[in-house]
DSSP file (Angstrom, degrees, kcal/mol; ACC not computed):
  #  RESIDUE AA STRUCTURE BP1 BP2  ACC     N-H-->O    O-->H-N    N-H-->O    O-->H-N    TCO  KAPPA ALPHA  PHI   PSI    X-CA   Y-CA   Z-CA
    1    1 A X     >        0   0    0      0, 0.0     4,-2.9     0, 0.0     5,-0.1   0.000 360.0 360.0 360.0 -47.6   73.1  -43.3   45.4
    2    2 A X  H  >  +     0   0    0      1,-0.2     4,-1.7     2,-0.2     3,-0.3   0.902 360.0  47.6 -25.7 -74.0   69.5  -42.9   46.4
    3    3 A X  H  > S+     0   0    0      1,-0.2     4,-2.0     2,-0.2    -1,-0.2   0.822 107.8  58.8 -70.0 -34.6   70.0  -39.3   47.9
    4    4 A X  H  > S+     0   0    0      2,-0.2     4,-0.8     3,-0.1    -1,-0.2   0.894 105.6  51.7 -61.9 -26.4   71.9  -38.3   44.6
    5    5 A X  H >X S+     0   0    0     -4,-2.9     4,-3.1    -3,-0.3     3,-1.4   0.996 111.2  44.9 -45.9 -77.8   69.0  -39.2   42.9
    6    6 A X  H 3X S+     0   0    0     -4,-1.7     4,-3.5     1,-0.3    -2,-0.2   0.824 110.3  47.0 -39.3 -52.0   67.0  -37.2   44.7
    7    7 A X  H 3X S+     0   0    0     -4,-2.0     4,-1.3     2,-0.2    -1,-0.3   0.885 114.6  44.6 -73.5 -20.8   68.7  -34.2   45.0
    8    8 A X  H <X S+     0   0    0     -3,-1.4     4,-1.6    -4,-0.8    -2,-0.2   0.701 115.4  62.9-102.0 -19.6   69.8  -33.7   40.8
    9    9 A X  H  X S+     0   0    0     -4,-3.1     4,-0.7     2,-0.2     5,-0.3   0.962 100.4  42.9 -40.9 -67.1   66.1  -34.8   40.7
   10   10 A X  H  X S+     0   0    0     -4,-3.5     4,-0.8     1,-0.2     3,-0.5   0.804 109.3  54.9 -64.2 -11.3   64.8  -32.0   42.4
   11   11 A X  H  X S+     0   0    0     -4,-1.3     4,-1.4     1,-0.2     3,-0.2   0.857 111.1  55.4 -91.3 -30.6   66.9  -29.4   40.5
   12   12 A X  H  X S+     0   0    0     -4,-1.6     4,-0.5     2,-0.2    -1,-0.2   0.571 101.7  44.5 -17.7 -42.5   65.4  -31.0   37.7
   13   13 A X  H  X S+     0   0    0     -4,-0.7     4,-1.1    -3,-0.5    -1,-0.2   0.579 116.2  54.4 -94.9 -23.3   61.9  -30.8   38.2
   14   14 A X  H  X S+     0   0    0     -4,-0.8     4,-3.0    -5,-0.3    -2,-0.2   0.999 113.4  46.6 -73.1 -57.5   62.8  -26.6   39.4
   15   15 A X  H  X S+     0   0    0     -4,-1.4     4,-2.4     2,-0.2     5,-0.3   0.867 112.0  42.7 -56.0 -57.1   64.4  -26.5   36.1
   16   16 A X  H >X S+     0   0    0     -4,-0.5     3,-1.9     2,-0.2     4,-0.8   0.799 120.6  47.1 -59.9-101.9   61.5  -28.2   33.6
   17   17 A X  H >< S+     0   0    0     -4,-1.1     3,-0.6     1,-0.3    -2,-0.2   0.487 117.9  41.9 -43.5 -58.1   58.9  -26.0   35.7
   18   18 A X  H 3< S+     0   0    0     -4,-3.0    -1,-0.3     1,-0.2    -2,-0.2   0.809 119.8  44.3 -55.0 -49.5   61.5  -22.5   35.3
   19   19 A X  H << S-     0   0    0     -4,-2.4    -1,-0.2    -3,-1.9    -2,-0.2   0.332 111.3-124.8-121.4 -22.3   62.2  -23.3   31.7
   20   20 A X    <<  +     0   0    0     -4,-0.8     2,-0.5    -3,-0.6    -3,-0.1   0.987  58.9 157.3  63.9  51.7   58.1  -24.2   30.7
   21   21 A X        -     0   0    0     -5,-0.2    -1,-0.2    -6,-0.1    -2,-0.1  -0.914  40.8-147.5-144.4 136.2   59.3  -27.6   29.5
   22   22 A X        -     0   0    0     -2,-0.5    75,-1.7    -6,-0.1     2,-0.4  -0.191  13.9-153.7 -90.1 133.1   57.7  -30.7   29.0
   23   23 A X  B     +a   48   0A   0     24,-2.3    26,-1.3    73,-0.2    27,-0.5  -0.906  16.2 170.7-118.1 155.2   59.4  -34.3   29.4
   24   24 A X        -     0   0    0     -2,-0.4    75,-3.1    25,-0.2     2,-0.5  -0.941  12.6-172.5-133.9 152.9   58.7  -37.7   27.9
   25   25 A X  E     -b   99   0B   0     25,-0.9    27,-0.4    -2,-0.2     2,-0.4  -0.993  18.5-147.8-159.7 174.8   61.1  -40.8   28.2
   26   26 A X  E     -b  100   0B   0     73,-1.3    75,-3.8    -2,-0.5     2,-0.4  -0.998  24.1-174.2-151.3 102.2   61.2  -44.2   26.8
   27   27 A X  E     +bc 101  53B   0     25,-4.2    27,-3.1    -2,-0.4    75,-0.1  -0.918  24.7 153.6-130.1 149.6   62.7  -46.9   29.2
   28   28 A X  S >  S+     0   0    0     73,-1.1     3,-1.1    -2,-0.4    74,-0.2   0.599  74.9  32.4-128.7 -54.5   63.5  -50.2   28.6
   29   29 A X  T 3  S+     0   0    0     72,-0.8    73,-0.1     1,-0.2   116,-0.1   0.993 119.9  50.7 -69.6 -39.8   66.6  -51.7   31.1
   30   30 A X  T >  S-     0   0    0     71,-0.1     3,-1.2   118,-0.1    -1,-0.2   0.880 100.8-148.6 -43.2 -21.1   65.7  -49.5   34.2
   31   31 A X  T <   -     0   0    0     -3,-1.1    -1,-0.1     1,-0.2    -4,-0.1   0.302  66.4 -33.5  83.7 -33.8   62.3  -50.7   33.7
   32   32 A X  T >> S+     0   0    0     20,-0.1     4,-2.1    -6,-0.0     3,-1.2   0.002 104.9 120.7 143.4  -0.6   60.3  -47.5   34.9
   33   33 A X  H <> S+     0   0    0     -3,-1.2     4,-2.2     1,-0.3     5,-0.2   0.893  79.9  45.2 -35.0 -53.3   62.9  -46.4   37.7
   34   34 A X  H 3> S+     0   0    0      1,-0.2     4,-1.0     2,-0.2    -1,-0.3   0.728 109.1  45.8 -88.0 -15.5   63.3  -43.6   36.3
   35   35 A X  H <> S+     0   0    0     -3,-1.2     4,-1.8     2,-0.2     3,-0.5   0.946 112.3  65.7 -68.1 -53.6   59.4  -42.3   35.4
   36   36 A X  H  X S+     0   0    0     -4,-2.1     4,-0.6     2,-0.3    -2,-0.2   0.645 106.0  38.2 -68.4 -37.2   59.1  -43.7   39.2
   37   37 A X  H >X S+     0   0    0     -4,-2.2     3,-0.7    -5,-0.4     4,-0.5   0.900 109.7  55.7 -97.5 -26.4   61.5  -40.8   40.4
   38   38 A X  H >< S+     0   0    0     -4,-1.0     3,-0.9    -3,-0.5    -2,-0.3   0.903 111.1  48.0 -58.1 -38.2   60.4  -38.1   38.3
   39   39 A X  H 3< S+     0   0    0     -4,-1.8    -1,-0.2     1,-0.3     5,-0.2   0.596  89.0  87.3 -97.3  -5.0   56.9  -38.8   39.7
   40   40 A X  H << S+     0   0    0     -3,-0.7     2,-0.5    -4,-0.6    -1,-0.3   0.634  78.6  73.3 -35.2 -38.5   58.3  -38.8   43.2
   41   41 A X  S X< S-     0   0    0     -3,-0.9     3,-2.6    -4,-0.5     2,-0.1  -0.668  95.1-107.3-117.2 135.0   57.9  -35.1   43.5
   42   42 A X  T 3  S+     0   0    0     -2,-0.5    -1,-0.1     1,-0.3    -2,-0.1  -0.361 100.0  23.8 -65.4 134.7   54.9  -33.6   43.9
   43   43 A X  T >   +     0   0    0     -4,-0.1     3,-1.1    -2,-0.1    -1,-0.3   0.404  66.5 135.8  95.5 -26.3   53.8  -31.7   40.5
   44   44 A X  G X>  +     0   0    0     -3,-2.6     3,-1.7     1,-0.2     4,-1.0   0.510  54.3  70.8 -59.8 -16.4   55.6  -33.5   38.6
   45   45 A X  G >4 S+     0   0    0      1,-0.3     3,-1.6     2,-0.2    -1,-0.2   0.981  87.9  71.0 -71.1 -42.2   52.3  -33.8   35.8
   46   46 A X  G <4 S+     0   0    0     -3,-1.1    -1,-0.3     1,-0.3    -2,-0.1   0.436 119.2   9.7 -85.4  27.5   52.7  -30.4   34.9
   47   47 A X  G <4 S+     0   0    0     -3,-1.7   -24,-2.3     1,-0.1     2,-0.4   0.013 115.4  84.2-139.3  20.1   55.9  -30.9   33.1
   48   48 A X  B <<  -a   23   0A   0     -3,-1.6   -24,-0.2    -4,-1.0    -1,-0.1  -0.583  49.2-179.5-108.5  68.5   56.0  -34.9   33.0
   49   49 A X        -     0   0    0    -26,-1.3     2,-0.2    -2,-0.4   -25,-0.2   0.475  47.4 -75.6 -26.7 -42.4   54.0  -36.1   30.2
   50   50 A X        -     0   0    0    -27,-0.5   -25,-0.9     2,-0.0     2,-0.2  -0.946  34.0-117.4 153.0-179.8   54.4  -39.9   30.5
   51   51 A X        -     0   0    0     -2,-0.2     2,-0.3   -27,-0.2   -25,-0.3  -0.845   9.5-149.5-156.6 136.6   56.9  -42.9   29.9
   52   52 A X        -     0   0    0    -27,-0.4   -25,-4.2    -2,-0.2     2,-0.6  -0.813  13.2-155.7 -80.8 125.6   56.6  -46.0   27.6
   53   53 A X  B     +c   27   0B   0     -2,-0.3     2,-0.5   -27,-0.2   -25,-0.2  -0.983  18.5 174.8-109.4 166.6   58.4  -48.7   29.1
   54   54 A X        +     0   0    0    -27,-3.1   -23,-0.2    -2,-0.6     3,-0.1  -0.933  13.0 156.4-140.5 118.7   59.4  -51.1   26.1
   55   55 A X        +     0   0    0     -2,-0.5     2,-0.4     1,-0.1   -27,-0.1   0.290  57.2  72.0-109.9 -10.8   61.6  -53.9   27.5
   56   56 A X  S >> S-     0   0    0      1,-0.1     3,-1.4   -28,-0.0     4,-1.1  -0.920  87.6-125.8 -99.1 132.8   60.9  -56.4   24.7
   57   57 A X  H 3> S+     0   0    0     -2,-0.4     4,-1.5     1,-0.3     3,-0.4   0.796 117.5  52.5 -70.8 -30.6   62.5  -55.6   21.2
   58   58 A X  H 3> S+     0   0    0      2,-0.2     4,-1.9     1,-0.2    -1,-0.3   0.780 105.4  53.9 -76.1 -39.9   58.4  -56.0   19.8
   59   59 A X  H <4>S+     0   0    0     -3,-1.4     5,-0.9     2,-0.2     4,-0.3   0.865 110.0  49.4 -61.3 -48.5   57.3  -53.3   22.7
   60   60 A X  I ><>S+     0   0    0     -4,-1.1     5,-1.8    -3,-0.4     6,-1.5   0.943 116.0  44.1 -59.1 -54.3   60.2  -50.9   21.0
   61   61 A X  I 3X5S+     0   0    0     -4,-1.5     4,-0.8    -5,-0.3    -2,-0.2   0.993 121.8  30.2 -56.7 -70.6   58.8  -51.6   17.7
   62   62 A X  I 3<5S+     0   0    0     -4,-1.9    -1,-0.2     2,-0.2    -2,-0.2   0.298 131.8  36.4 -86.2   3.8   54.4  -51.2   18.2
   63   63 A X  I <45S+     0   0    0     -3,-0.6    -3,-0.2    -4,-0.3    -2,-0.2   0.294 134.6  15.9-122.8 -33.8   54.9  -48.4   21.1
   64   64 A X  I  4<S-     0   0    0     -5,-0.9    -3,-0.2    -4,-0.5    -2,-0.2   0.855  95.7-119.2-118.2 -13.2   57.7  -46.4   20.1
   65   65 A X     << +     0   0    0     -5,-1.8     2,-0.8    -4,-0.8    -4,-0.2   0.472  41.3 173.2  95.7  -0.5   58.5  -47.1   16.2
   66   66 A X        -     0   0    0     -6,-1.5    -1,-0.3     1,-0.1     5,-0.2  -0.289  37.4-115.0 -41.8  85.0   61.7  -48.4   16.4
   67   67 A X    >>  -     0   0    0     -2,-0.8     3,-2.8     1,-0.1     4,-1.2   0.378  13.8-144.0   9.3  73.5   62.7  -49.5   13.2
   68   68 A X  H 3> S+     0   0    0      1,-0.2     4,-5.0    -3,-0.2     5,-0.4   0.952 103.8  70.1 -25.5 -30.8   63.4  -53.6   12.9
   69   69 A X  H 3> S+     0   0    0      1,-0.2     4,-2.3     2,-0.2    -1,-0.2   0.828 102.9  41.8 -76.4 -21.1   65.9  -52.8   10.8
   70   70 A X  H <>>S+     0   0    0     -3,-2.8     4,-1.8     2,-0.2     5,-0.8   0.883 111.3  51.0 -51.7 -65.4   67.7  -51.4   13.9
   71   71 A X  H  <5S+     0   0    0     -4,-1.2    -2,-0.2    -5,-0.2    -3,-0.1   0.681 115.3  42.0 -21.1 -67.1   67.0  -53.7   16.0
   72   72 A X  H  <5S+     0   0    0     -4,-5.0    -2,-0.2    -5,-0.5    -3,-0.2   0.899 122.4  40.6 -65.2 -58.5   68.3  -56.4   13.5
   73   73 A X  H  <5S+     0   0    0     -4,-2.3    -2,-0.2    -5,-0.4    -3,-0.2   0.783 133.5  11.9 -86.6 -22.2   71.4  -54.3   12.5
   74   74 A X  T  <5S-     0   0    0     -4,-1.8     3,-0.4     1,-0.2     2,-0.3   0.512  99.2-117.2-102.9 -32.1   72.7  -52.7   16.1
   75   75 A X      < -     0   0    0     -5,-0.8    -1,-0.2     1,-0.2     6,-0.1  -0.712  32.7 -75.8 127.9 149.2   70.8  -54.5   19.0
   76   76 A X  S    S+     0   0    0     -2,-0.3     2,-0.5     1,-0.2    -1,-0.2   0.266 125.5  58.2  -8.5 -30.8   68.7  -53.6   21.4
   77   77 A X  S    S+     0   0    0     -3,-0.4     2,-0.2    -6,-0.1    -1,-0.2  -0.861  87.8 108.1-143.3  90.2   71.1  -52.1   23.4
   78   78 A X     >  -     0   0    0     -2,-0.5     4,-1.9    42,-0.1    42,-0.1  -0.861  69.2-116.1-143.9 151.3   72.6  -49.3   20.8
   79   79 A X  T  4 S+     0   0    0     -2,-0.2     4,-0.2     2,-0.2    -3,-0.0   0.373 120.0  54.6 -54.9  -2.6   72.7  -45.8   20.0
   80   80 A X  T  4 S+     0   0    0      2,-0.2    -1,-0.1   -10,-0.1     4,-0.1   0.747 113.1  48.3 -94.0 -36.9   71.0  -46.0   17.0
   81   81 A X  T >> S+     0   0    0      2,-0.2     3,-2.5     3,-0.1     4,-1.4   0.970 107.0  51.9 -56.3 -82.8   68.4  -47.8   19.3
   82   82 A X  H 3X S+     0   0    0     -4,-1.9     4,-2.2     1,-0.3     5,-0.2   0.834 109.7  50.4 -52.0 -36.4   68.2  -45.3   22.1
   83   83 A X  H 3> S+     0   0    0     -4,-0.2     4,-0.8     2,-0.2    -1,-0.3   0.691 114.3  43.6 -76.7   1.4   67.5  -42.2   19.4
   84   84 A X  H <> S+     0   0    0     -3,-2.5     4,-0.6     2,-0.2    -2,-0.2   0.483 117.2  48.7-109.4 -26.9   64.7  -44.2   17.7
   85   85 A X  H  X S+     0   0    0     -4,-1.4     4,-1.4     2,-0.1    -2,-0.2   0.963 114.4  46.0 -86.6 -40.8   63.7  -45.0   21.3
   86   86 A X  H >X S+     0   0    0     -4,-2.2     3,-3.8     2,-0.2     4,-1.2   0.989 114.2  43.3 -11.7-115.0   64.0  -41.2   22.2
   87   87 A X  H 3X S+     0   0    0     -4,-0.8     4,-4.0     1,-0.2     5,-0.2   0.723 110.0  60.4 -23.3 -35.8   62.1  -39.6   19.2
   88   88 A X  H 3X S+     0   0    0     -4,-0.6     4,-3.1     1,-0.2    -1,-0.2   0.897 105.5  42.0 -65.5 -32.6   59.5  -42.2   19.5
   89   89 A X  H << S+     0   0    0     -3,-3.8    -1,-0.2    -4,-1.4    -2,-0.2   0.512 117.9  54.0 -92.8 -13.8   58.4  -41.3   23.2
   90   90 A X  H  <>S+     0   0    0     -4,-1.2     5,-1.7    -5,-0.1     4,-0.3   0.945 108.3  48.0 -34.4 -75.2   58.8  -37.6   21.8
   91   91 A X  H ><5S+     0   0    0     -4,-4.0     3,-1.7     1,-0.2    -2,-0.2   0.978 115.7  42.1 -52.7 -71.9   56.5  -38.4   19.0
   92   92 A X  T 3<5S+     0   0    0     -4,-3.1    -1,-0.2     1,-0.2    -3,-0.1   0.699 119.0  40.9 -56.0 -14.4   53.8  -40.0   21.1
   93   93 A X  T 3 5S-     0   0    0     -4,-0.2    -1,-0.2    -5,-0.1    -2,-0.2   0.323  96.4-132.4-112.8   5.2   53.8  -37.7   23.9
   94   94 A X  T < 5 +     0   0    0     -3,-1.7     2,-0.2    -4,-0.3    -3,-0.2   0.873  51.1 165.1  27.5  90.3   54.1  -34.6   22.0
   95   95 A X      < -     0   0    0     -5,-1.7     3,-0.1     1,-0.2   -72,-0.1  -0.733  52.5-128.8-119.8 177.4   56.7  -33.5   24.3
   96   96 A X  S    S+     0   0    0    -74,-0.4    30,-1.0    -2,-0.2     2,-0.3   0.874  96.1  10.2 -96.4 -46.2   59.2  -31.0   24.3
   97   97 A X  E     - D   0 125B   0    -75,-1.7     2,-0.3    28,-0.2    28,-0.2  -0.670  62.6-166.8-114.9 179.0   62.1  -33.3   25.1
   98   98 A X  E     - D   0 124B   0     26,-0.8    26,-2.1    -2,-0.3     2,-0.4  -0.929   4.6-172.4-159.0 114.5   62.1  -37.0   25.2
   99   99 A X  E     -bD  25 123B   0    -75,-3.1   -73,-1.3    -2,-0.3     2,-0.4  -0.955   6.7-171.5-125.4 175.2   65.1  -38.9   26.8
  100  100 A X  E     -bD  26 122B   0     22,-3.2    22,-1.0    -2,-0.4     2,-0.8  -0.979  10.7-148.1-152.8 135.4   65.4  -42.9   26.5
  101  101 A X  E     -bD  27 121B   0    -75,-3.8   -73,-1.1    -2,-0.4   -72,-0.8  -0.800  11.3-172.3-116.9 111.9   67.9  -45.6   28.4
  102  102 A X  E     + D   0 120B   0     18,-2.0    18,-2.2    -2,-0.8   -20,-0.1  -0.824  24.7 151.2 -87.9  91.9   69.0  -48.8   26.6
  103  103 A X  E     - D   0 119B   0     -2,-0.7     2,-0.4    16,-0.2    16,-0.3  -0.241  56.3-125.9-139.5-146.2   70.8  -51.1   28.6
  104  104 A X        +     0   0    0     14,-1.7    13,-2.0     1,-0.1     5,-0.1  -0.785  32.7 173.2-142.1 119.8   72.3  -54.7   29.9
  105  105 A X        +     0   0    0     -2,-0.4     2,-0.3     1,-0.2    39,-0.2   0.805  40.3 144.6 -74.0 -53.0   71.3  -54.7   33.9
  106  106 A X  S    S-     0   0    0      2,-0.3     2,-1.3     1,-0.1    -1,-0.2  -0.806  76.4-175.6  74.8-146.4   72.5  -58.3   34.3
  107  107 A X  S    S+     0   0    0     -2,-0.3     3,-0.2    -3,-0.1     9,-0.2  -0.905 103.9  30.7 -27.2 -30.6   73.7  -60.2   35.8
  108  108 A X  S    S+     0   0    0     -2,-1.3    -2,-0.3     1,-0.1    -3,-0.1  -0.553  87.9  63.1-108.4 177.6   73.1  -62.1   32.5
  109  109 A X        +     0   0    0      1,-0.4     2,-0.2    -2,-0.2    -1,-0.1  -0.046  66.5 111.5 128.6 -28.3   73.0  -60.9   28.9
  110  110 A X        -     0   0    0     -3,-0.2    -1,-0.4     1,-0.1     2,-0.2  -0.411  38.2-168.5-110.9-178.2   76.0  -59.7   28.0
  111  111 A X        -     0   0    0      3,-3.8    -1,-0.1    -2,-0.2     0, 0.0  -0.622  50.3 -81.8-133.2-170.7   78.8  -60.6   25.7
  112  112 A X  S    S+     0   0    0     -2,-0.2    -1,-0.1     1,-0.2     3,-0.0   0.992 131.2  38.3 -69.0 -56.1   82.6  -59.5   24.9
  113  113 A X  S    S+     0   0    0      1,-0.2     2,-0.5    -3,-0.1    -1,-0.2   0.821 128.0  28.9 -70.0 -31.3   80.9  -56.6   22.8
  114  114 A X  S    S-     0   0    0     -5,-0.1    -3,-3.8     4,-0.1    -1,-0.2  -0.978  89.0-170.6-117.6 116.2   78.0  -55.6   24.7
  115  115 A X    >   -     0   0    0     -2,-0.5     3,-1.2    -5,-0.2     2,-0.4  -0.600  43.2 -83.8 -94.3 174.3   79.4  -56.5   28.4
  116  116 A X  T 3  S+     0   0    0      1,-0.2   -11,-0.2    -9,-0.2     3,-0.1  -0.624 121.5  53.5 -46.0 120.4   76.8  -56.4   31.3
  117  117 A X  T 3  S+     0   0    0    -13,-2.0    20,-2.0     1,-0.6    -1,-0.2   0.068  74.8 137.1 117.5 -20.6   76.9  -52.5   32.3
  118  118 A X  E <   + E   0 136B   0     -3,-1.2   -14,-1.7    18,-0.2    -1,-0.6  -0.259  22.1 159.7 -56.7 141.8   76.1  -51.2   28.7
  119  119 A X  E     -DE 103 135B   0     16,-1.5    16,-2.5   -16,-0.3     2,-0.9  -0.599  24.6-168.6-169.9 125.7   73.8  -48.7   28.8
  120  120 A X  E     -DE 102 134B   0    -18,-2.2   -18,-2.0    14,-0.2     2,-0.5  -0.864   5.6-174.1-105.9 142.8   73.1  -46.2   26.5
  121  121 A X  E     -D  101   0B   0     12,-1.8     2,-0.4    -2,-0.9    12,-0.2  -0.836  12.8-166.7-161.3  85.5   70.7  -43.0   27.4
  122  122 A X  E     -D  100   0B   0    -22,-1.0   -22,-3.2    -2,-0.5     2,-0.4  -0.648  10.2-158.8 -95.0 146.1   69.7  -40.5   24.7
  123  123 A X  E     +DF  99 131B   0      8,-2.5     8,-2.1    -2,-0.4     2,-0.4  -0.976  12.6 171.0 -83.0 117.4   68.2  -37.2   24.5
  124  124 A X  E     -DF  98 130B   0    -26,-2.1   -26,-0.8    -2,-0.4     6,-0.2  -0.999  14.4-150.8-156.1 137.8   66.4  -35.4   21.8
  125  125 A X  E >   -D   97   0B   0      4,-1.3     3,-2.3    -2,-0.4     4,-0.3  -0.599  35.7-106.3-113.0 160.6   64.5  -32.4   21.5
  126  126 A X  T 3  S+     0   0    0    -30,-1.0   -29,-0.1     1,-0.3   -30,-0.0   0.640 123.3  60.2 -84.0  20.8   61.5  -30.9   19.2
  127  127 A X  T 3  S-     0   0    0      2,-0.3    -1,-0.3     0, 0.0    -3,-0.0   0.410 125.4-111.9-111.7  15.0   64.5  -28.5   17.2
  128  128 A X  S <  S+     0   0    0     -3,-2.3     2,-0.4     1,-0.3    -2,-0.2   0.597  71.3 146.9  99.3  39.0   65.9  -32.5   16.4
  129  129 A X        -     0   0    0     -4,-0.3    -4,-1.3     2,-0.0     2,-0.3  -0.939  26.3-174.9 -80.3 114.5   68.8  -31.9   18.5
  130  130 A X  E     -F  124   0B   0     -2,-0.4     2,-0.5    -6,-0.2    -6,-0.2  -0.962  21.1-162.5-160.7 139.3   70.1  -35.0   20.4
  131  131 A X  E     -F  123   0B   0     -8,-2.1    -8,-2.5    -2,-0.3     2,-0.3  -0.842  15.2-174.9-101.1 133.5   72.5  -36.0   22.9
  132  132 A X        -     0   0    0     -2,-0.5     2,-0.3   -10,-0.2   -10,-0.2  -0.995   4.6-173.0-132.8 159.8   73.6  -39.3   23.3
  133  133 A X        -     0   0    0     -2,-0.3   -12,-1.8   -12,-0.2     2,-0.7  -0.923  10.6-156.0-132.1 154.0   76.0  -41.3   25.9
  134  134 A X  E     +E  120   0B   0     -2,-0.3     2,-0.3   -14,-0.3   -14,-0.2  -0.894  20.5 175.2-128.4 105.0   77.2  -44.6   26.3
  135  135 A X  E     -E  119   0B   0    -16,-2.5   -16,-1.5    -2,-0.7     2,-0.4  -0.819  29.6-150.5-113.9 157.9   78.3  -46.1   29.7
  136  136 A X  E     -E  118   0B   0     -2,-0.3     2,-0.4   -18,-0.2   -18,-0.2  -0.999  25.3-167.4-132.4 125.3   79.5  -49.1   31.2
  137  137 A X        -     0   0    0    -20,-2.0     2,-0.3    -2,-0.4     7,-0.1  -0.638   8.3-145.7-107.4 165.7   78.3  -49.1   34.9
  138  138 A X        +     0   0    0     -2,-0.4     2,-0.3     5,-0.1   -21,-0.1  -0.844  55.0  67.5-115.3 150.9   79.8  -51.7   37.4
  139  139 A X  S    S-     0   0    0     -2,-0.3    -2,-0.0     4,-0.1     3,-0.0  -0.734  83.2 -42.7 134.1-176.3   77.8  -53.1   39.9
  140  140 A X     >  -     0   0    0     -2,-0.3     4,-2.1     1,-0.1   -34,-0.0  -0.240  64.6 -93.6 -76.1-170.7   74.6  -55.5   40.5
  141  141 A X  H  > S+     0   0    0      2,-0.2     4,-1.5     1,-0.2     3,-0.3   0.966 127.8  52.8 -62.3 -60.0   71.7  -55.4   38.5
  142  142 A X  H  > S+     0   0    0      1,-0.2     4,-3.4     2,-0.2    -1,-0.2   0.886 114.3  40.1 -30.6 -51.3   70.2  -52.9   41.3
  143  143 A X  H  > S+     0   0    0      2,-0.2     4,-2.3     1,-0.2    -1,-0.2   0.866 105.2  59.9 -69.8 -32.9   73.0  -50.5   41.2
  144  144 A X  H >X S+     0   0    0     -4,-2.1     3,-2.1    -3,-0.3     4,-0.9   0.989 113.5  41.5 -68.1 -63.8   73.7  -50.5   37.4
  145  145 A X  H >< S+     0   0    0     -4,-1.5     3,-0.6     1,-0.3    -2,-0.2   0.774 112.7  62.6 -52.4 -42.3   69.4  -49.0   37.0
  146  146 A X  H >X S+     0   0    0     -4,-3.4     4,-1.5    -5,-0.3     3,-0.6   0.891 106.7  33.4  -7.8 -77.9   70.4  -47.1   39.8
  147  147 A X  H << S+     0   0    0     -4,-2.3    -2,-0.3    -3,-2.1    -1,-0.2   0.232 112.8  66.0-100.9  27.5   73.2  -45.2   37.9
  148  148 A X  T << S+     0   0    0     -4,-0.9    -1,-0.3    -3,-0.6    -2,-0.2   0.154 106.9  34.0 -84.3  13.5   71.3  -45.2   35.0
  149  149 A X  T <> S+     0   0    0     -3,-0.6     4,-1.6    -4,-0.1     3,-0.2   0.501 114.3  56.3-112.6 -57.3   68.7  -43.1   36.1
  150  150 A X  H  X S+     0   0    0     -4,-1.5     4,-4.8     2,-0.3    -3,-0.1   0.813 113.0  44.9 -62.8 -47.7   70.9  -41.0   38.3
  151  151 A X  H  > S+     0   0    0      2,-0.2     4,-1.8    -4,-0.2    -1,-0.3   0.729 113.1  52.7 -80.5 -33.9   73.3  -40.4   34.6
  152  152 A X  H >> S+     0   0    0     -3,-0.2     4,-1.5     2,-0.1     3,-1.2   0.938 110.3  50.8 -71.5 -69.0   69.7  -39.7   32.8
  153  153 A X  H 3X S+     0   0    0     -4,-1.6     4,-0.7     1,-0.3    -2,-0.2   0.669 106.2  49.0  16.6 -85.4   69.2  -37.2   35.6
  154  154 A X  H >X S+     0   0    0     -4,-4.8     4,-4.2     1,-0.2     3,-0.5   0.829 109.2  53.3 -58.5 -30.7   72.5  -35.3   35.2
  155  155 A X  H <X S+     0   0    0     -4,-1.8     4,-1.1    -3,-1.2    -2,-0.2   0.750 104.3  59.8 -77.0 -10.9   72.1  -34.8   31.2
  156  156 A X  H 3< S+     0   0    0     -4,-1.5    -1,-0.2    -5,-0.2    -2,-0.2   0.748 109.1  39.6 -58.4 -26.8   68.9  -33.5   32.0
  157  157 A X  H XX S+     0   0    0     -4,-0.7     3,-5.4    -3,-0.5     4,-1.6   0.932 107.8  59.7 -59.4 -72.1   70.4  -30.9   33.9
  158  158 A X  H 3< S+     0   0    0     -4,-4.2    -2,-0.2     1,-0.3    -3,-0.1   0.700 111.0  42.6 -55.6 -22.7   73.0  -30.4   31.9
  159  159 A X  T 3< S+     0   0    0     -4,-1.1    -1,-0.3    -5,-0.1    -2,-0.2   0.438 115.2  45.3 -91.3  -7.1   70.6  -29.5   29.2
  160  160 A X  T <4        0   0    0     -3,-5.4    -2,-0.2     1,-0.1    -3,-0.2   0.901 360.0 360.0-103.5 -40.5   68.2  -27.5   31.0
  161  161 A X     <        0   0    0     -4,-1.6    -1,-0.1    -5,-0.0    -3,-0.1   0.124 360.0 360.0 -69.3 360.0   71.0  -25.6   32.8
């Protein structure tokens, strides 16, 4: 998984650099994995702006603006979540894009509605355009942040492309 990172990473960073566009992200189950590979590559400031991680529903709230009422009425680990989480790390980084992961790592946490594997991973851009996806990954805790970074990855491609 490692080296699939890496490689839709580097066509990433070619792409942001080709394209003159600026990233921001907002992470909360990866933790920072995924500002941690973007910064892997040497260069990476002059289109990488920064990352909030927010892993506590109060950190979403006082860093990134997340609505309580969001919070309260979807979860933490929502779409409604991830675009609030998104825009916010936009807004604060005056960035050109913004993407954000919401998720349940595990082992523990999840329920019959939100199982362990949830993860939801938005994009949004400064013309308010936004992609979001919802997966359920299998695997340990490692693996799931794994392919949640690796899946932030590919819609980044797929949107610079």
């Amino acid at each position: 998984m490692r080296n699939k990172i890496n490689e839709i990473n580097k066509k990433v960073a070619i792409l942001l650099k080709v394209n003159n566009v600026n990233l921001a992200a907002a992470e909360s189950c990866t933790g920072g994995l995924f500002s941690d590979y973007i910064t892997n590559i040497s260069g990476a400031s002059t289109y990488f702006k920064g990352c909030i991680v927010a892993y506590s529903n109060q950190s979403k709230v006082d860093m990134l603006k997340v609505p309580k009422k969001l919070l309260k009425n979807y979860g933490a680990v929502s779409a409604q979540v991830a675009l609030a989480m998104a825009s916010g790390a936009r807004e604060v980084f005056s960035s050109d894009i913004a993407i954000s992961v919401t998720g349940i790592a595990g082992p523990q946490g999840g329920t019959k509605n939100k199982p362990v594997g949830l993860v939801y991973i938005c994009l949004v851009n400064q013309d308010n355009i936004k992609v979001t996806k919802k997966i359920i990954l299998k695997g340990s805790r490692n693996s799931i942040k794994l392919k949640a970074v690796y899946t932030m990855l590919c819609m980044l491609y797929d949107y610079l492309k």
